[in-house]
N, C-alpha and C positions, 0 to 999 in steps of 0.2 A: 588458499584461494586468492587470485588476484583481482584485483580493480582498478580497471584502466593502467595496468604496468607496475601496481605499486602494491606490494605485499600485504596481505592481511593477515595481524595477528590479535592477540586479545589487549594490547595496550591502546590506551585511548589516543586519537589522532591530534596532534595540536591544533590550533585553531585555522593556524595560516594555511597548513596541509589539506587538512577538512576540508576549505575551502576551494584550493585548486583542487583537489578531487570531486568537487561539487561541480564546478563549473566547466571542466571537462564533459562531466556526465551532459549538462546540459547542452555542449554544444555537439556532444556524439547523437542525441536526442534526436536536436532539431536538425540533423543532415541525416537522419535514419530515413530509409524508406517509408515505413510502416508512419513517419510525420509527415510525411508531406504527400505521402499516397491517399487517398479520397478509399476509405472503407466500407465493408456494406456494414450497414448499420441494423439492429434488428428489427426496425419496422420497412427496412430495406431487401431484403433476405429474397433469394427465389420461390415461387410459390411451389409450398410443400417441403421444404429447405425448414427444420426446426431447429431451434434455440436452447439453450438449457443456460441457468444461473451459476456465475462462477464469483465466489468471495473471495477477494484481495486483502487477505491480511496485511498490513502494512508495521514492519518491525522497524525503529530509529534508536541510534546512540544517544546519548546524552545532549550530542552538539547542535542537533536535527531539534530538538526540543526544544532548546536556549534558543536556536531561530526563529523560531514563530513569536519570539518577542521584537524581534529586527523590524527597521522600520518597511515602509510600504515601498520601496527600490530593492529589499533586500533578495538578491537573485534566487535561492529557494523558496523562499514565496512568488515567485515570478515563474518559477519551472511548477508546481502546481499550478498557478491559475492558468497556462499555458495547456497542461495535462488535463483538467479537468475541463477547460473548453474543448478541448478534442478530444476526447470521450461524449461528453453532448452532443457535440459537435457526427459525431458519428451514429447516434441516436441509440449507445450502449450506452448510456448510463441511466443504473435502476435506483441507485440508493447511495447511502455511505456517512459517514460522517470522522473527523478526526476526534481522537481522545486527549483528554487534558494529561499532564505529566504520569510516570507511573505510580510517583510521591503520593499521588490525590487516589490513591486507588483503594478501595477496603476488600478484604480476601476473608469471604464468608464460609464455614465448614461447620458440618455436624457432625458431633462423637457422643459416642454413647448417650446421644439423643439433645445432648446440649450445643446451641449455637458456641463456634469460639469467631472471634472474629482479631483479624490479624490488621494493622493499619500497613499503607505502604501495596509494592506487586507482590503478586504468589511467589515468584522467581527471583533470585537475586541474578540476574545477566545482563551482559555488555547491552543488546538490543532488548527495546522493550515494545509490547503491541502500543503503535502510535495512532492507529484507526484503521477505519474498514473501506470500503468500498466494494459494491454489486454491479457487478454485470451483466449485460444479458446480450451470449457469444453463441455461435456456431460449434465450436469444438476449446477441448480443451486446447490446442495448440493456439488458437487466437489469443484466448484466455493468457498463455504464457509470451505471446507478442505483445501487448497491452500493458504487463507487469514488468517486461522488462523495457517498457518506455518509463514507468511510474519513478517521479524524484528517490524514492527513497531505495528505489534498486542497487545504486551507487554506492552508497554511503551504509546501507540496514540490509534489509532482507524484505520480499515482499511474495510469500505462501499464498498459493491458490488453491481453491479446493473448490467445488462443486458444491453448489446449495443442496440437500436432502429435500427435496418436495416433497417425496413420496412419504417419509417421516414426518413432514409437516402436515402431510392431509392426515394421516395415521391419526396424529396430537390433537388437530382439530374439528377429528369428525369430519 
């Protein structure tokens, strides 16, 4: 798979590299259409035009992580708050929140009736789930125009799926 011209494989990206991959992302970003195009938003929508919830898993490298300690100029934190205002901005944004490293994470399981508990991610891989965000889109193909504005498209992977409602009302009575 490539990104922005430059091969992807499973070796980790040097820093400097990372970076100009980053900041391409972000200037392919803000000259995209779907930035600077005015969206309908879902309290926008045509009347009788319905909405369904779509979750942005958000997957990052290791280097995506170590940035969110960068200070307040550091250009990935700048391409989020950028993304994240225009998502509000568009009156799709339901929810979301980022995750702390995947080091901070405990991986709970039952066997033969006993808790084992594991410290650290379930997975040992290149990209780790770095947070979520909710939608609330017309179609799944918006849903997939949306994610591929998301900072960590560039750099990670960022999985959409459809909220289960109908499992949720099931669960909750």
């Amino acid at each position: 798979m490539t990104s922005f011209g430059v091969e992807r494989d499973n070796s980790p990206l040097p820093p400097l590299k990372f970076l100009e991959i980053f900041l391409k992302s972000v200037e392919w970003t803000a000259s995209h259409p779907l930035y600077i195009q005015e969206r309908k938003g879902a309290n926008n929508l045509a009347q009788g035009e319905e909405t369904m919830q779509f979750a942005l898993l958000i997957f990052e490298p290791p280097q995506a992580f170590a940035a969110r300690n960068a200070d307040e100029n550091d250009p990935y934190l700048g391409a989020w708050r950028a993304y994240h205002k225009a998502l509000v901005e568009a009156g799709i944004f339901v929810g979301g929140s980022p995750l702390q490293p995947p080091e901070t994470g405990t991986t709970v399981r039952l066997k033969d009736g006993k808790r084992r508990v594991q410290d650290g991610p379930f997975a040992d891989t290149k990209e780790q789930l770095g947070g979520f965000t909710i939608l609330e889109l017309p179609s799944l193909d918006v849903a997939l125009d949306w994610a591929a504005r998301c900072p960590a498209a560039s750099i990670g992977a960022v999985e959409v799926r459809p909220v289960s409602s109908e499992y949720l009302r099931r669960v909750t009575g």
